[in-house]
C-alpha positions in Angstrom: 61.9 19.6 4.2 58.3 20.7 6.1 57.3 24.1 5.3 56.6 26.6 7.8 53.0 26.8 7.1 52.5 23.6 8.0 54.6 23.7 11.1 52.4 26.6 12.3 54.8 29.0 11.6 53.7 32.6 12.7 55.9 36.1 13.2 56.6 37.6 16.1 57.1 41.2 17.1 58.1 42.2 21.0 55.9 44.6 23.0 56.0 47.5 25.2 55.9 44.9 28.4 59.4 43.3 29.2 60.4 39.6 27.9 56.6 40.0 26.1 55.7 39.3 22.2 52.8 39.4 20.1 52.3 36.9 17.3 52.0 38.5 13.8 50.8 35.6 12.1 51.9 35.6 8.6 53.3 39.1 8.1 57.2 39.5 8.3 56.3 43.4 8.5 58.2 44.5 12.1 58.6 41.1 12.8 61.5 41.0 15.5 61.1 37.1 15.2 59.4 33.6 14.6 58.2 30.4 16.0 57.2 27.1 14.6 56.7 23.6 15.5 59.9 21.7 15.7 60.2 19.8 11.8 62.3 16.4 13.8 59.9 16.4 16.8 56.7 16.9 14.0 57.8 14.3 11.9 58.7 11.8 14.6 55.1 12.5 16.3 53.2 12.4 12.9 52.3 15.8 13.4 51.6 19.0 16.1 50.2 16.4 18.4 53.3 16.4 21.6 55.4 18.9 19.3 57.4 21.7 20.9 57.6 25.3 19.3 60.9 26.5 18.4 61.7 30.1 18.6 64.2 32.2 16.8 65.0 35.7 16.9 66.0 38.2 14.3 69.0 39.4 14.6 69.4 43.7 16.2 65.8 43.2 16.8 65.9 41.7 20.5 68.1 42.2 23.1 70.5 39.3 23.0 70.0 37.6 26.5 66.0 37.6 25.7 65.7 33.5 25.6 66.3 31.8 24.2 69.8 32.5 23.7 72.6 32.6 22.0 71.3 32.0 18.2 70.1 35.3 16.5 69.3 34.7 12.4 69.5 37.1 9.8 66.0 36.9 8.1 65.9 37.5 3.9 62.8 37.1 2.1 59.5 38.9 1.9 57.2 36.0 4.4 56.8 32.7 5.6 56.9 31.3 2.2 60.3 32.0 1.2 61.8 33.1 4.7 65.7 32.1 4.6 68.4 32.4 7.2 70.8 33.9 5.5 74.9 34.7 6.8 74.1 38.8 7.2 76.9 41.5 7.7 79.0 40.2 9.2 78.5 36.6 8.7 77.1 34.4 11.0 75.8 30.9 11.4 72.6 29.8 9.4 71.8 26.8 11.3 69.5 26.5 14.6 70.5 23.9 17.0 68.4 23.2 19.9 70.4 23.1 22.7 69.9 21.9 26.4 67.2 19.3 27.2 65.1 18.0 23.9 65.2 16.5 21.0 68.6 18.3 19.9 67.4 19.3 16.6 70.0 20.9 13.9 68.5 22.1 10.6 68.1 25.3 8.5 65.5 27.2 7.7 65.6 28.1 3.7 62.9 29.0 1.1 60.2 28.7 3.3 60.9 25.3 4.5 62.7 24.1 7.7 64.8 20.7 7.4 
């Protein structure tokens, strides 16, 4: 498992403008979402060098056909260092699977880590 900190993880919170974010860096506080370096493509590269940025929005936070779509997680922890996806009310998938073009990865993100 890479941690988020290393994959450049960093908040996200949407803005006034349309289909626009702001990156919160390391603070969950109003995050509506996060993005870090892909953990297959990272590895398989040796690093951010040529590694894509996944993105995955929280779920109510974003409208759901904001992209990319469908996945929405349920976040539980208090920041980047123990961030978990967890099932939420009602339950719902903890995985992210990169669909579409790409390297196709499936993984979880749990304790801080993404695998």
């Amino acid at each position: 498992m890479t941690r988020l900190r290393e994959l450049a993880a960093e908040f996200l919170a949407l803005t006034d403008e349309p289909r626009t974010w702001r990156r919160l860096g390391d603070s969950m506080a109003g995050a509506d979402g996060i993005t870090f370096l892909c953990p297959a493509c990272f590895a398989a590269n040796g690093g951010p060098r040529g590694t894509h940025a996944v993105i995955c929005w929280f779920r109510g936070r974003v409208p759901d056909d904001l992209p990319p779509v469908p996945g929405r997680w349920t976040p539980a922890g208090t920041g980047l260092d123990d961030l978990t996806f967890v099932p939420g009310d009602p339950p719902m998938a903890t995985s992210v699977l990169l669909t579409g073009p790409g390297c196709g990865w499936h993984g979880f993100v749990t304790n801080g880590s993404a695998a």
